[in-house]
PATISE-83656 format. One line per field, with one value per residue (C-alpha): residue number from 1; residue in one letter; x, y, z. Coordinates in pm, 1 decimal. Example, Ala and Ser with C-alpha at 12.3 -4.5 7.8 and 13.67 -1.06 7.14 Angstrom:
! PATISE-83656
sedo	(1,2) .
lumvo	(a,s) .
xx	(1230.0,1367.0) .
yy	(-450.0,-106.0) .
zz	(780.0,714.0) .
! end
This chain:
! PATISE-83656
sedo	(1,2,3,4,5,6,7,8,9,10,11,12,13,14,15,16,17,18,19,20,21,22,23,24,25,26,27,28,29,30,31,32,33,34,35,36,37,38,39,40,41,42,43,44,45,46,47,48,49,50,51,52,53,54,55,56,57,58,59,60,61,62,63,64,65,66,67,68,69,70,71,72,73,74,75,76,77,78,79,80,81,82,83,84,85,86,87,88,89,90,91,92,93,94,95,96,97,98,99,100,101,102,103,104,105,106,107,108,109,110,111,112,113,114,115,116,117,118,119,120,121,122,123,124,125,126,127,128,129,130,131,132,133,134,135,136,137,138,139,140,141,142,143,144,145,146,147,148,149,150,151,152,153,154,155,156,157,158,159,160,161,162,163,164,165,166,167,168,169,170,171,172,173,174,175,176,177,178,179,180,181,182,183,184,185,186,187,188,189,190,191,192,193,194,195,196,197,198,199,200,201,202,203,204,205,206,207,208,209,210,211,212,213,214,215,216,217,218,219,220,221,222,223,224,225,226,227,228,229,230,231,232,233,234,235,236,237,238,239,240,241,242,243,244,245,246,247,248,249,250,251,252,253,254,255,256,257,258,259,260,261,262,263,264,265,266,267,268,269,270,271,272,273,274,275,276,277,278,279,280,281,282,283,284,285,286,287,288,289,290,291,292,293,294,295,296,297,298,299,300,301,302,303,304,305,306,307,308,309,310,311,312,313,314,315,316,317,318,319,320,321,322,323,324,325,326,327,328,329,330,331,332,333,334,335,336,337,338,339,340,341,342,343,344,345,346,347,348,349,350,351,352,353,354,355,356,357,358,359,360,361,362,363,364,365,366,367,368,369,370,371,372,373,374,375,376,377,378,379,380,381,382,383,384,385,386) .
lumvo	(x,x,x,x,x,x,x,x,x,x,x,x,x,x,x,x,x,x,x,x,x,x,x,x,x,x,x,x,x,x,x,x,x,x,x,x,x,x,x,x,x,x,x,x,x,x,x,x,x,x,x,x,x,x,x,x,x,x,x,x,x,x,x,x,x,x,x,x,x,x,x,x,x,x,x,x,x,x,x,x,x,x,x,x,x,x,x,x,x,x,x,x,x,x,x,x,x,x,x,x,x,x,x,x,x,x,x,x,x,x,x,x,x,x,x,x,x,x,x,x,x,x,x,x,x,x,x,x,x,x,x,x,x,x,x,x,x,x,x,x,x,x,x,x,x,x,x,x,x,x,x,x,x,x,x,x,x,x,x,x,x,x,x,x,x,x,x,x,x,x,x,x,x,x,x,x,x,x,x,x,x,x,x,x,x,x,x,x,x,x,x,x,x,x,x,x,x,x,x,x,x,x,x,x,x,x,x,x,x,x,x,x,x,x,x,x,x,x,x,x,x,x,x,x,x,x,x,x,x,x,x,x,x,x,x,x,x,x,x,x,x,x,x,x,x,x,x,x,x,x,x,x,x,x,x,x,x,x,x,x,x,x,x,x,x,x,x,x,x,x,x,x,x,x,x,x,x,x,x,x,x,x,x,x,x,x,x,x,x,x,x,x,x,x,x,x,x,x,x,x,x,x,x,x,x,x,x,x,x,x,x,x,x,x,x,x,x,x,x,x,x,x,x,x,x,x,x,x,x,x,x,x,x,x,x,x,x,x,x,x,x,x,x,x,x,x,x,x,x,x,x,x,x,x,x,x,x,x,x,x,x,x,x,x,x,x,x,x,x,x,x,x,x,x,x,x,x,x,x,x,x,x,x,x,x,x) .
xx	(0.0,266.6,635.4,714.1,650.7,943.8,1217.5,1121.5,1216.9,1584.4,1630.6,1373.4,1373.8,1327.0,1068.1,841.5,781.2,447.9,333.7,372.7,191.7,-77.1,-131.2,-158.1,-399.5,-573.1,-586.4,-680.8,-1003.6,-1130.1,-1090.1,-1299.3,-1548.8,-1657.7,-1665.9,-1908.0,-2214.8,-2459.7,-2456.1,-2646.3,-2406.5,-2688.2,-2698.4,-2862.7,-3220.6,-3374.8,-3168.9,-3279.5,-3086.2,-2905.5,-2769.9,-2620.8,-2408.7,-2125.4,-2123.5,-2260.9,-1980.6,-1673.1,-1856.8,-1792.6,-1430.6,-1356.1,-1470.4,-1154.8,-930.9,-1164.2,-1113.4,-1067.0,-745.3,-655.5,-696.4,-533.2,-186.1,-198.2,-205.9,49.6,288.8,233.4,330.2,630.0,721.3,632.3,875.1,1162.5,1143.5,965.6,796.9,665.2,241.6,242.2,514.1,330.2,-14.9,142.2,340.5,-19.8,-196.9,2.3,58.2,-306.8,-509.9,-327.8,-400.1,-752.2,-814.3,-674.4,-841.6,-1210.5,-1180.0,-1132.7,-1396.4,-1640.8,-1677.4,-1586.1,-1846.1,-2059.0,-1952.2,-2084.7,-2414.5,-2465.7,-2455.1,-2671.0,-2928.4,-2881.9,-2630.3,-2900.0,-2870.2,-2478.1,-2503.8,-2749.1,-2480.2,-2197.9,-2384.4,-2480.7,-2233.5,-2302.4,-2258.3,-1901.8,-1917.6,-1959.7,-1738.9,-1398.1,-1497.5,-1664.9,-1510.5,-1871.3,-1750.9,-1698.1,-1800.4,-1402.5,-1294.2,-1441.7,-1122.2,-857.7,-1025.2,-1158.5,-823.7,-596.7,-904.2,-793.0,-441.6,-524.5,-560.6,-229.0,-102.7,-375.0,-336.5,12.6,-193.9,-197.9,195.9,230.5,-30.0,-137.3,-442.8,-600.3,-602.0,-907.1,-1077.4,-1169.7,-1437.9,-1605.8,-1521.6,-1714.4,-2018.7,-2063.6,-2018.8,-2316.8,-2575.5,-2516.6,-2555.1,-2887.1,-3025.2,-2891.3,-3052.0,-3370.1,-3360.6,-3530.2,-3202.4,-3203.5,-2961.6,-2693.3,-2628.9,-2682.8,-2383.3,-2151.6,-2290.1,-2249.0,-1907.0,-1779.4,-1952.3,-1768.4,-1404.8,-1408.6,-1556.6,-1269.9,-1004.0,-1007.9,-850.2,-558.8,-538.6,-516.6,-296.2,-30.9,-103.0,19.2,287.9,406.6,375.6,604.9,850.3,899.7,948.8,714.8,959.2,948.3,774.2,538.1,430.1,318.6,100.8,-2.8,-88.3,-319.5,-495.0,-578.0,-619.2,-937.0,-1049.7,-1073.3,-1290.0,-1504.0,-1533.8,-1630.3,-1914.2,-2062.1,-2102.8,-2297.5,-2627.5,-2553.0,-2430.6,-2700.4,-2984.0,-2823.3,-2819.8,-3176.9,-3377.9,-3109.8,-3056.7,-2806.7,-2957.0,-2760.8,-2526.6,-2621.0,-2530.7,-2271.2,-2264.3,-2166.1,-1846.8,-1745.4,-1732.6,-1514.6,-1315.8,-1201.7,-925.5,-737.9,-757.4,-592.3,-351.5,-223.7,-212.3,30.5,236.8,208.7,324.4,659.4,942.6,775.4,969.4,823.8,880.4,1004.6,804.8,530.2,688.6,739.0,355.8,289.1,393.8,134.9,-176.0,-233.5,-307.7,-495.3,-719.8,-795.0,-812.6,-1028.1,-1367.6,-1249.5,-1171.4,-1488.7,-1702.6,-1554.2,-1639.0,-1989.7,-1992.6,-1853.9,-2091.0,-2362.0,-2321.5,-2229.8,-2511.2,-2416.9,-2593.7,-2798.4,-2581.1,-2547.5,-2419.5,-2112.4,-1997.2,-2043.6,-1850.9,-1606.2,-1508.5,-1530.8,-1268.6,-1039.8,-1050.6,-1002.9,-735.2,-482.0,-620.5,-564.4,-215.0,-133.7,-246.8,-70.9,279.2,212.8,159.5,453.7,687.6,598.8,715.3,498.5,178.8,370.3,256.1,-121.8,-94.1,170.9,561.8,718.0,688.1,471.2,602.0,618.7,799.0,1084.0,1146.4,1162.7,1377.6,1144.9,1131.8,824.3) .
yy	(0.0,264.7,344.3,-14.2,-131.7,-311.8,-49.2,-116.7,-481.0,-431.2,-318.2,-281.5,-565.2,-369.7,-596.5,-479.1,-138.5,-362.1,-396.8,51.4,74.1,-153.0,64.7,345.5,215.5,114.4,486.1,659.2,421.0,379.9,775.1,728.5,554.4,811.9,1063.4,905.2,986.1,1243.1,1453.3,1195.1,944.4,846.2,754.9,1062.5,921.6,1243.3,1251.3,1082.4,753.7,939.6,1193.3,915.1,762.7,916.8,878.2,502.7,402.5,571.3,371.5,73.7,139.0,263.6,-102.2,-256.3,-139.4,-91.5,-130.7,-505.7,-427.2,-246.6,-581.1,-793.6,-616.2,-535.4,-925.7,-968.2,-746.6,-892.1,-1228.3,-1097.8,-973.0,-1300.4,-1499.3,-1249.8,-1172.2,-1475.2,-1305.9,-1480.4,-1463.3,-1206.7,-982.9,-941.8,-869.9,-600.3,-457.2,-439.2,-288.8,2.6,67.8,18.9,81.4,363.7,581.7,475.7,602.7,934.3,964.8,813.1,1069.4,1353.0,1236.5,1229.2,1541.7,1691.6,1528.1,1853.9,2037.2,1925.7,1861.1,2175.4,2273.3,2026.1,2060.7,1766.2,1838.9,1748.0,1404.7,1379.7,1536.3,1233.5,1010.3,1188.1,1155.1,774.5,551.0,214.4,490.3,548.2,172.6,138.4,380.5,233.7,-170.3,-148.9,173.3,327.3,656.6,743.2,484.9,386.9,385.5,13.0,-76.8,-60.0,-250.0,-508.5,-566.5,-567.6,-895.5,-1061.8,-990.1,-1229.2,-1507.1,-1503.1,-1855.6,-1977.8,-1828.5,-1982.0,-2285.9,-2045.0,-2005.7,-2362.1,-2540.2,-2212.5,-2440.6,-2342.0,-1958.8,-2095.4,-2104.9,-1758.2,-1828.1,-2064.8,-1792.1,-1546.1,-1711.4,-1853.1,-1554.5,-1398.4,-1674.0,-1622.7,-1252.0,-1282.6,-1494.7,-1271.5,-972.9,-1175.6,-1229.5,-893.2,-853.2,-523.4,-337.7,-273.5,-621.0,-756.8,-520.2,-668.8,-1016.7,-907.8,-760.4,-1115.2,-1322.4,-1066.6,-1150.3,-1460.9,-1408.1,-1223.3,-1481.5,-1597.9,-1291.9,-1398.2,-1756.6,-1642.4,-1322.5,-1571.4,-1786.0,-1559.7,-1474.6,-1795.9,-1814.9,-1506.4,-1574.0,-1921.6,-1714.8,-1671.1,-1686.1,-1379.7,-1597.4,-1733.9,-1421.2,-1295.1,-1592.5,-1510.0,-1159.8,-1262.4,-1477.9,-1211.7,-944.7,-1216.0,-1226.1,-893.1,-874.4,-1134.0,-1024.3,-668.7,-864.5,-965.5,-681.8,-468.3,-612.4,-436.4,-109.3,-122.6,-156.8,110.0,358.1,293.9,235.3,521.1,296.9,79.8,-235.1,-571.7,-751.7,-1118.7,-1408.2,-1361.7,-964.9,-1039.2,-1268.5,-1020.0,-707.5,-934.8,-1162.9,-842.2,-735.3,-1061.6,-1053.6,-633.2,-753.3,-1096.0,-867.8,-695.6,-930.2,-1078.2,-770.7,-748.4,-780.8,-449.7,-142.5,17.7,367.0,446.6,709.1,472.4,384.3,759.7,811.1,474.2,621.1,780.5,582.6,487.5,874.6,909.4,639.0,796.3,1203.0,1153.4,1206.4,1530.3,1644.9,1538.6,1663.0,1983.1,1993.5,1905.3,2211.8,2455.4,2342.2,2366.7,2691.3,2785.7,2713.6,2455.9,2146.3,2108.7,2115.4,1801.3,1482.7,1441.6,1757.4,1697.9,1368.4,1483.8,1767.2,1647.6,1365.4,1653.8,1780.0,1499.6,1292.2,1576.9,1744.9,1459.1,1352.1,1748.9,1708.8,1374.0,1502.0,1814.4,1587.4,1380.2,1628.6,1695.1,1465.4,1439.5,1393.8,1141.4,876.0,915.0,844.5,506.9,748.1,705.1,627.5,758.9,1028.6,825.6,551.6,754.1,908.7,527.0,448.6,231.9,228.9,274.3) .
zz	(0.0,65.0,-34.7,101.6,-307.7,-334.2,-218.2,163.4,102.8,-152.0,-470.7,-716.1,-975.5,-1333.6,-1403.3,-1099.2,-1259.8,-1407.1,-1052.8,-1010.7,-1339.8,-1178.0,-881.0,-1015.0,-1309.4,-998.5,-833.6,-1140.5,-1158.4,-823.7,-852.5,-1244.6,-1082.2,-748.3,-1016.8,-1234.3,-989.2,-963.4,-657.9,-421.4,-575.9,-771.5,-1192.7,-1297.3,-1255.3,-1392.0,-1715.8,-2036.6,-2120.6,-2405.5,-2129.2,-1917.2,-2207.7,-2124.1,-1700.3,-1731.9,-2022.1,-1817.0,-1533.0,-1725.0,-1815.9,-1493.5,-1313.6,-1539.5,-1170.9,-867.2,-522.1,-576.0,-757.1,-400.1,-233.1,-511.5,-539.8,-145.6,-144.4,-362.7,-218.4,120.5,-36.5,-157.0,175.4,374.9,99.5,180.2,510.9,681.6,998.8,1241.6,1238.6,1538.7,1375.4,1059.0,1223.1,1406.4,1174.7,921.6,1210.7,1250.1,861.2,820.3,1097.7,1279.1,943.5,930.9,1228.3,1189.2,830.6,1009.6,1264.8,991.5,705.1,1056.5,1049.8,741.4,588.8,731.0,466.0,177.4,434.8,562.5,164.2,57.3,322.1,544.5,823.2,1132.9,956.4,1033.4,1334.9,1452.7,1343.3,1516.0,1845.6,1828.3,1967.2,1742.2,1424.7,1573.3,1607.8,1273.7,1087.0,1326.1,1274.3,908.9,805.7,707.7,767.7,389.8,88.7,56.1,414.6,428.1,253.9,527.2,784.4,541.6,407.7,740.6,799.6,478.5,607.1,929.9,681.3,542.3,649.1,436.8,167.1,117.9,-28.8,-386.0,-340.4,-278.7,-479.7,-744.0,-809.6,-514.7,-674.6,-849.0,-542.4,-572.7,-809.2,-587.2,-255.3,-495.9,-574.7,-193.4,-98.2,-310.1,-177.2,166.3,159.7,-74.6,207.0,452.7,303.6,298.3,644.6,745.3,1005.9,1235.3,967.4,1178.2,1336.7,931.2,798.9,1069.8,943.9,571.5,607.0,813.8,470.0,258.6,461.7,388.5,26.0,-40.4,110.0,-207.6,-308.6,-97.3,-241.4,-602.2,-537.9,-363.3,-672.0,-884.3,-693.5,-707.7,-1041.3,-1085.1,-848.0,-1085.9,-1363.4,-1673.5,-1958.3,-2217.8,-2496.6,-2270.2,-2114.9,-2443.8,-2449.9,-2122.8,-2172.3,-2483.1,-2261.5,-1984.8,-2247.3,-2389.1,-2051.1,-1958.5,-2295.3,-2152.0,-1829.2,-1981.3,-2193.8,-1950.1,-1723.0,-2007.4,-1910.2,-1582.1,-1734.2,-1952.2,-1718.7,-1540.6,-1881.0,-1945.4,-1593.8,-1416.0,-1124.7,-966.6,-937.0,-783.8,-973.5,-1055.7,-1277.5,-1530.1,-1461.9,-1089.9,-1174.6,-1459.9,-1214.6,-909.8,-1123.9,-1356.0,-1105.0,-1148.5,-1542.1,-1548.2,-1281.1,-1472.0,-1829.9,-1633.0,-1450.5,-1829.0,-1972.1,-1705.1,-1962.6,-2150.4,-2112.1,-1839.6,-1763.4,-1395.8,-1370.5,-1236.7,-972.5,-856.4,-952.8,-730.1,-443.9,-384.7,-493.5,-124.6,-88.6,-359.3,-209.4,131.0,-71.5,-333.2,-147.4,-21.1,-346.7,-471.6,-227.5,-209.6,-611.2,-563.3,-288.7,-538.5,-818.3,-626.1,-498.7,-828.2,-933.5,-1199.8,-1065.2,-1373.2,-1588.7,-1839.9,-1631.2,-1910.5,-1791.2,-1448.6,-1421.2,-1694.8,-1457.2,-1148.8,-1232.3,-1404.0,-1100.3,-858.3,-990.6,-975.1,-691.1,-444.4,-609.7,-552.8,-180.5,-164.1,-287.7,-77.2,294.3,148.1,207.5,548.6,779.2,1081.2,866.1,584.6,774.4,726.3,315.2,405.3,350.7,654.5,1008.9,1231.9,1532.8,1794.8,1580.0,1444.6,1797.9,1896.9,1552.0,1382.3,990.6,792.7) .
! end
């Protein structure tokens, strides 16, 4: 997630600039698709289909790297570290609780309340002041990270993280990285009779998010697959072969996600992901990130690497950016303006804006730490590296 890409571990292999380029392919669309919303974080329900073309289709492209992609190369870097450094289990949990969750709850604490902002102009800040005063809310944004829609990611993934010794099986036996499609679709009946349960709807999102833990486990077993595979080595002429593959799977997987894009172009609504259109959207991460790992002997520029830096920053900014566009719109008095401009803008915006704020807490040392560059106060006063 942070600096600790390869250069916290040794030298950077040349060949690992593919696993940079995949980060930050995977920043630039998790940004793509927060900016493809209306203001509610809606699809434009009051547009006509034709006017949603463009926020639905850069939807679609933007799905290619998600937040899945976050938990797939997080995965695979933490196998790389457990096959060079060997902790024990203790040492590694520790050492992914304070990269992960001592930022989370600096950023949970801030996105708390500066969520008021775009409430207060919007029109609904009693309803986040309710939430600030309940204790299970507070409950709720530190154990299922609800604070903001992508604080969910940090906690979720330091619980994948707890499953590490088995997820060796995919290192070991890379067979076992197949699992994931089976993790997947369990995972997807459980929580459709969960959700059918009629479940007091905080106790069923602590139930949904423990389904969706071990769902995701099989993220683990086919990231340490595919480690495996690459620490084996995928000779040059074969990895062409390979990357053909996963470039006709990512076509597939795309394929079969239009009936989901396209009920959303037509009806203006979100509606679950099922069948086919359900695998495409969760087994997509693993077809990008192989074309890459595929595509390792191209000549990368190490430029991504610099960029990559900072994609853990980009992660937790974004939603400030964007909701301090969505302020300035609105009291601008552009919030009718076509939804292609909207999202078009909004995502000009937002991509550079939180890289600028990124590089800018980079370069001061005793707030680094909360994007994943450095070590945190206390550590480097007791000379621990980051």
């Amino acid at each position: 997630m942070r600096d600790a890409t390869m250069a916290a571990v040794g030298t950077v292999k040349p060949r690992l600039v593919w696993f940079d380029a995949n980060r930050a392919l995977a920043a630039v669309g998790v940004v793509l698709i927060h900016s493809t919303t209306d203001f509610s974080g809606g699809v434009f329900p009051d547009a006509e289909p034709m006017e949603r073309i463009v926020p639905v289709f850069l939807r679609s492209l933007a799905e290619l790297s998600g937040s899945e992609m976050f938990f797939t190369f997080s995965l695979f870097l933490m196998a790389f570290k457990l096959d060079r450094r060997r902790p024990s289990y203790g040492e590694a949990i520790r050492e992914q609780a304070r990269r992960l969750l001592v930022p989370f709850v600096v950023w949970t604490l801030f996105y708390a309340f500066f969520r008021l902002i775009k409430a207060t102009e919007f029109g609904y800040p009693q309803a986040i002041w309710a939430q600030l005063a309940d204790p299970e809310k507070w409950l709720g944004y530190f154990v299922l990270g609800e604070v903001q829609y992508h604080m969910h990611f940090l906690p979720t993934l330091f619980l994948l993280f707890l499953f590490f010794p088995l997820m060796r099986l995919g290192q070991r036996f890379p067979m076992f990285g197949l699992l994931i499609i089976a993790t997947l679709g369990t995972m997807q009946y459980a929580q459709g009779w969960i959700w059918g349960l009629g479940l007091e709807p905080d106790l069923r999102d602590y139930i949904i998010r423990a389904t969706k833990v071990l769902g995701y486990v099989g993220y683990g077993l086919a990231a340490f697959a595919l480690f495996g595979l690459w620490k084996d080595g995928i000779p040059r002429g074969e990895s062409r072969l390979l990357r053909r593959g996963a470039i006709y799977m990512i076509a597939i997987a795309y394929m079969a996600t239009l009936p989901f894009f396209g009920a959303a172009l037509f009806n203006g609504t979100w509606n679950v992901r099922q069948n086919w259109a359900y695998y495409g959207h969760f087994l997509m991460p693993l077809f990008v990130f192989l074309c890459f790992m595929a595509s390792q002997y191209g000549n990368w520029s190490p430029r991504w690497s610099w960029f990559a830096r900072y994609t853990f920053g980009v992660y937790l900014i974004h939603p400030l950016v964007i909701d301090l566009y969505d302020v300035a719109m609105h009291r601008a008095g552009l919030t009718a303006i076509e939804p292609w401009m909207i999202v078009t803008f909004r995502f000009i915006v937002a991509l550079p804006g939180a890289f600028l704020i990124a590089y800018g807490l980079s370069k001061i040392p005793f707030l680094a730490w909360t994007i994943g560059l450095g070590p945190t106060p206390w550590d480097r006063r007791a000379g621990v590296r980051n």
